[in-house]
BALOKOL-143792 format. One record per residue (C-alpha): x, z, y; residue in one letter. Coordinates in steps of 0.05 Angstrom, whole numbers, padded with zeros to 5 digits, always signed. Layout:
BALOKOL-143792
XZYA ...
//
This chain:
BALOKOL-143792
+00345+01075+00080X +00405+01094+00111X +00442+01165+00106X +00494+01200+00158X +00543+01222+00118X +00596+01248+00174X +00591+01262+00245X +00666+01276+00258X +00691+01212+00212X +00737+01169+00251X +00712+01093+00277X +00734+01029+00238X +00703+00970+00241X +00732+00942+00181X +00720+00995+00138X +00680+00990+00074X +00682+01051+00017X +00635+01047-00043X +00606+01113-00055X +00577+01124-00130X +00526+01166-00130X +00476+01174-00194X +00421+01176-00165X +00413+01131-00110X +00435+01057-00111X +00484+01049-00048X +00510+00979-00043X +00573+01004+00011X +00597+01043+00060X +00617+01040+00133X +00628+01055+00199X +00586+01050+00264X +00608+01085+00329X +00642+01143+00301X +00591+01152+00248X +00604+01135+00178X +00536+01096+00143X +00511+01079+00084X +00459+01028+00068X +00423+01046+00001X +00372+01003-00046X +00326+01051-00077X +00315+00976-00126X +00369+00955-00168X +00395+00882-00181X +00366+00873-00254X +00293+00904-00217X +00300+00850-00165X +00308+00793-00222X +00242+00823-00250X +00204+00819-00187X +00225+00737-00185X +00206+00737-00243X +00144+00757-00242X +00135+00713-00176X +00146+00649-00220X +00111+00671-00277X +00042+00664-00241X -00024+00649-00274X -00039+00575-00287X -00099+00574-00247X -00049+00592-00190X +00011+00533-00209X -00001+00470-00173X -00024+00415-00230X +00051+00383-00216X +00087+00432-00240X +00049+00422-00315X +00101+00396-00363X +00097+00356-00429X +00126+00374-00493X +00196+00355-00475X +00181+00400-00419X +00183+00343-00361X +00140+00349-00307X +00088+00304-00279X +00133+00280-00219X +00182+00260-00277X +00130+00210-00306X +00106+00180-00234X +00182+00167-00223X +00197+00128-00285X +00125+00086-00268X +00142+00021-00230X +00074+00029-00204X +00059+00099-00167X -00015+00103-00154X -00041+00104-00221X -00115+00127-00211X -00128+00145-00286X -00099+00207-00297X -00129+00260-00257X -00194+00270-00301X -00160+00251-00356X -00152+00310-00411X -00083+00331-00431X -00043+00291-00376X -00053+00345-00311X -00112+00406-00293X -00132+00409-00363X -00160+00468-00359X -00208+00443-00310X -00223+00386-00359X -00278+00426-00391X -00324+00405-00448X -00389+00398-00401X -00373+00322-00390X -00323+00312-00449X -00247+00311-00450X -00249+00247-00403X -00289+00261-00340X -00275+00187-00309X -00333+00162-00351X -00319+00090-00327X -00244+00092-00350X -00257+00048-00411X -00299-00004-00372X -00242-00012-00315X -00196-00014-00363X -00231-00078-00403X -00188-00141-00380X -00217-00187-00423X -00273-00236-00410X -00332-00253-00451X -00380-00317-00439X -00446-00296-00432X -00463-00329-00367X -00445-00386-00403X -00517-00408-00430X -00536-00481-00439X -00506-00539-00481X -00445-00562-00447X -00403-00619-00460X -00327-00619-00488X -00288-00678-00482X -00265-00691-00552X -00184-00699-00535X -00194-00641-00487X -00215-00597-00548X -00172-00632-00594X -00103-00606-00557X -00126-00545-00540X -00152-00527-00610X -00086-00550-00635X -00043-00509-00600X -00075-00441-00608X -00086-00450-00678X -00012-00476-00693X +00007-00414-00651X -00025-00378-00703X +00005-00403-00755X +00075-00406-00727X +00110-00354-00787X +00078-00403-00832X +00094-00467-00801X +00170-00494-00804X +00172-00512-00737X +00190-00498-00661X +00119-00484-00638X +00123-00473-00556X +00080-00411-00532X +00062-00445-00467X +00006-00503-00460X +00009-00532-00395X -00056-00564-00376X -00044-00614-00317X -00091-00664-00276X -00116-00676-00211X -00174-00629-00161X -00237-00607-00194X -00229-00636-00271X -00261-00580-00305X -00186-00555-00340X -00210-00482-00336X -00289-00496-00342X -00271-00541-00407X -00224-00489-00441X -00270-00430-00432X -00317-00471-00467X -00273-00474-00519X -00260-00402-00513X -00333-00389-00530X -00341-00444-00584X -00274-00409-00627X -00302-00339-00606X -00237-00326-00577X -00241-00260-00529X -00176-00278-00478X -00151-00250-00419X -00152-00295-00363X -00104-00283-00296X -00104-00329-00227X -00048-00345-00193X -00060-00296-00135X -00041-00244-00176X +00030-00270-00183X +00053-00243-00112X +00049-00166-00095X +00087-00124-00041X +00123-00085-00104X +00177-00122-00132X +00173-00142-00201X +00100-00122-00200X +00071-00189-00225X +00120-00193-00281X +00095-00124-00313X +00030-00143-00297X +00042-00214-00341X +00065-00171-00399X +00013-00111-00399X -00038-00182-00405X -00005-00203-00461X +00007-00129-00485X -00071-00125-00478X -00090-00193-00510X -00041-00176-00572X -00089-00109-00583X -00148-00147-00586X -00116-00177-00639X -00094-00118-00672X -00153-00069-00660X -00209-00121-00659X -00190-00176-00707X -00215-00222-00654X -00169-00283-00626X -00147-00273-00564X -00107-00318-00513X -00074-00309-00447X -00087-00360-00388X -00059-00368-00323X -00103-00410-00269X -00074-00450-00218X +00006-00426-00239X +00025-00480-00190X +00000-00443-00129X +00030-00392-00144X +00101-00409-00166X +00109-00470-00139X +00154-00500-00081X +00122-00540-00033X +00158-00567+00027X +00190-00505+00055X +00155-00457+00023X +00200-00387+00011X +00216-00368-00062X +00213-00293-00077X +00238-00238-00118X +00173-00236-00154X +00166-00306-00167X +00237-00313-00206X +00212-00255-00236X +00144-00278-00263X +00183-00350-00287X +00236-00302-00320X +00178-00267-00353X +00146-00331-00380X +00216-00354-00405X +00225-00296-00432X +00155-00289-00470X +00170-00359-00496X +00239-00343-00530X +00221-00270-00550X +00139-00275-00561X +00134-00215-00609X +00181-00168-00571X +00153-00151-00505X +00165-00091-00459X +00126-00052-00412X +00187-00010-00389X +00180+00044-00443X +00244+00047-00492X +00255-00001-00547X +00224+00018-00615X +00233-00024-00685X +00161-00016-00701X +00140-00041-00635X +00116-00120-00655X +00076-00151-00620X +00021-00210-00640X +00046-00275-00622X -00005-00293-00566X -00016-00374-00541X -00015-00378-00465X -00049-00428-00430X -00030-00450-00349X -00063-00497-00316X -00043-00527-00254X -00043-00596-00206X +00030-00608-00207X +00076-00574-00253X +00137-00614-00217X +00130-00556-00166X +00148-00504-00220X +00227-00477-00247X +00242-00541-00288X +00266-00497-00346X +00201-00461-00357X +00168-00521-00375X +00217-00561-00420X +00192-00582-00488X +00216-00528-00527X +00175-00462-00486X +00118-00509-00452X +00069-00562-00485X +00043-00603-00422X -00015-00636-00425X -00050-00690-00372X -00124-00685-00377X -00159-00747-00333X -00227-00749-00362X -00247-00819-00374X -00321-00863-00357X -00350-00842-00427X -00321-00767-00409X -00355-00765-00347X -00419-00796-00358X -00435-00750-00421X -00406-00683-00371X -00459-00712-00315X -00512-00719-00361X -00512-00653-00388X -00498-00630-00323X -00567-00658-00304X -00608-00651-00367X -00647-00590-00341X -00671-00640-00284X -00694-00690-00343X -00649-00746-00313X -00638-00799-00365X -00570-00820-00381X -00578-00894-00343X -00596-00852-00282X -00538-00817-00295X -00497-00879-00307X -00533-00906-00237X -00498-00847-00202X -00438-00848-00224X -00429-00919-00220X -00450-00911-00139X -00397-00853-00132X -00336-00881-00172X -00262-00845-00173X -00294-00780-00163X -00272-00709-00191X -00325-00678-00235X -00335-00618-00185X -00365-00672-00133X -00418-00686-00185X -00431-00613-00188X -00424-00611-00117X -00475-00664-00106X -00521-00632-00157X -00524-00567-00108X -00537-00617-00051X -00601-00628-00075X -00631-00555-00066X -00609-00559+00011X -00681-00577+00030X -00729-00537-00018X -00684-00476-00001X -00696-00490+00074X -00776-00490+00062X -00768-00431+00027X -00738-00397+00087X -00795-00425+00131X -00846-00391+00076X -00811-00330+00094X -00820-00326+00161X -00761-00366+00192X -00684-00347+00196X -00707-00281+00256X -00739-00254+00204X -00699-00269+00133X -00660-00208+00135X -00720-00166+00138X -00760-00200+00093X -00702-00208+00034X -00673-00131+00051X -00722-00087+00075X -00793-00104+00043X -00828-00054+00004X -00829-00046-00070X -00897-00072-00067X -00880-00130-00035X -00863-00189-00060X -00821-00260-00032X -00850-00329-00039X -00837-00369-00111X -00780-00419-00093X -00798-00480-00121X -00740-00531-00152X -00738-00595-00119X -00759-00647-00160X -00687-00688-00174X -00702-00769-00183X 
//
């Protein structure tokens, strides 16, 4: 709103006279071409703070879910930037973290009803039915060091956290120690060496902690034993010819050293806490050549090493339950072996699988040939039913 106050008041540019007045608000005076002006808020300053006011203080159906705080009153974007990893996929449905009040009670506080299953990083046996063989000496070392791991407050001695199981190609060193696994009723957590490299930096090393994080609360909530093992360490931290080392893999050696030396006091990246203890977990690597890997990880005092070359009797008693189902007698066994010496145990196995090669190719045929194998095995009816395959007869 402006008002003309006087016609005949002389021009100056610079000229700027506050002019009380109680009942309109005029911020100042001045003049325009002759003509003196004043520019008048009908709102005052302290109405204008209301009106922001009110703008922020909008309903919380309205507020984006980022702007929710916590208790200290940090926002969401707060948490996400202390994360080392960003896309964490288990907090939108989950109550009390963002959009709670779209949580609801219609499908519980947690709407991701597979949250606990994804979460499960453990692995259980069950597709391990049969009787298997354990080499003796195998079992013997393996027993031994999980067990004195165990025990270490009550032994007085340096007990390493780290067995390193070492051999050549295809000698059943993880096959053999998840039998063990299921013969102690241990429940571990068991990692492969491609998840030592990511894109992140310093992603495998947290990942190598939460394990053992996650093994130590089986423990603790479970009263179950629990181990962590690392397949095949060697491909993934070890040099080989001119192979590059990376950030991540001093990173995942520092972690192991680290584990070693401070095996109840392991961090995630939250802050340090005296109550925090962890369970002393075992860890067990495996590996073809551990001559590849940081020569201080594996001396004495972090890393028990282990060479497992199964002998005859070792091999012959693996075969033969290996081909028990078949009813092969142990001097047809002997027979085979004998035929295929300085073999790896997997080309048993392999040679085992050989044998289906031809009744699975008949079976095709009973189908209706390979044209038609997709149709048949994909696209039948409910009704309809595929041909028996029939075993080959092994001799």
């Amino acid at each position: 709103m402006t008002k003309l106050l006087s016609p005949s008041a002389p021009p100056c540019p610079c000229l700027r006279v506050p002019i009380p007045n109680p009942t309109v608000k005029y911020r100042y005076a001045y003049s325009h071409r002759g003509q003196l002006r004043v520019r008048c808020s009908d709102n005052s300053d302290e109405e204008k703070e209301k009106e922001k006011k009110k703008k922020k203080e909008k309903r919380l159906s309205q507020q984006s879910s980022w702007e929710a705080q916590d208790a200290e009153g940090r926002d969401y974007l707060y948490r996400l930037g202390k994360e080392a990893d960003n896309m964490n996929i288990a907090v939108g449905q989950r109550a009390g973290v963002i959009d709670s009040l779209f949580a609801g009670n219609f499908l519980g506080k947690d709407s991701d009803i597979v949250f606990d299953y994804r979460q499960k990083v453990t692995r259980s046996f069950q597709y391990l039915q049969g009787d298997y063989y354990i080499a003796p000496l195998f079992m013997d070392k393996v027993v031994c060091h999980i067990v004195k791991n165990y025990l270490a407050r009550v032994l007085n001695t340096k007990v390493p956290l780290i067995l390193g199981i070492w051999g050549g190609k295809g000698q059943g060193k993880s096959f053999q120690t998840e039998l063990i696994f299921q013969a102690m009723g241990i429940e571990p957590v068991i990692m492969s060496a491609g998840e030592l490299e990511s894109e992140r930096a310093g992603e495998p090393g947290k990942l190598i902690r939460e394990r053992y994080r996650t093994a130590s609360q089986v423990v603790q909530n479970q009263g179950k034993m629990s181990c962590l093992m690392i397949n095949d360490i060697d491909a993934g931290l070890g040099r080989f010819g001119n192979t590059q080392m990376t950030v991540n893999n001093q990173i995942v050696v520092g972690t192991l050293m680290n584990l070693s030396d401070n095996p109840t006091r392991v961090s995630v990246g939250q802050d340090w806490r005296e109550s925090d203890v962890t369970n002393r977990i075992p860890i067990i690597v495996t590996g073809n050549d551990f001559s590849t890997l940081y020569a201080p990880l594996i001396r004495d005092g972090r890393m028990d090493k282990f060479y497992w070359q199964p002998n005859q009797e070792d091999i012959l008693n693996i075969v033969h339950r290996m081909y028990e189902k078949d009813s092969i007698s142990r001097d047809e066994v002997e027979r085979v072996v004998n035929t295929f010496p300085n073999q790896a145990l997997d080309f048993y196995g392999a040679l085992r699988s050989r044998t289906y090669d031809r009744s699975i190719l008949k079976w095709i045929d009973d189908i209706g040939g390979v044209e038609n194998f997709g149709n048949k095995l994909l696209k039948r009816r409910k009704d309809q039913s595929l041909p028996v395959f029939i075993p080959p007869e092994v001799n």
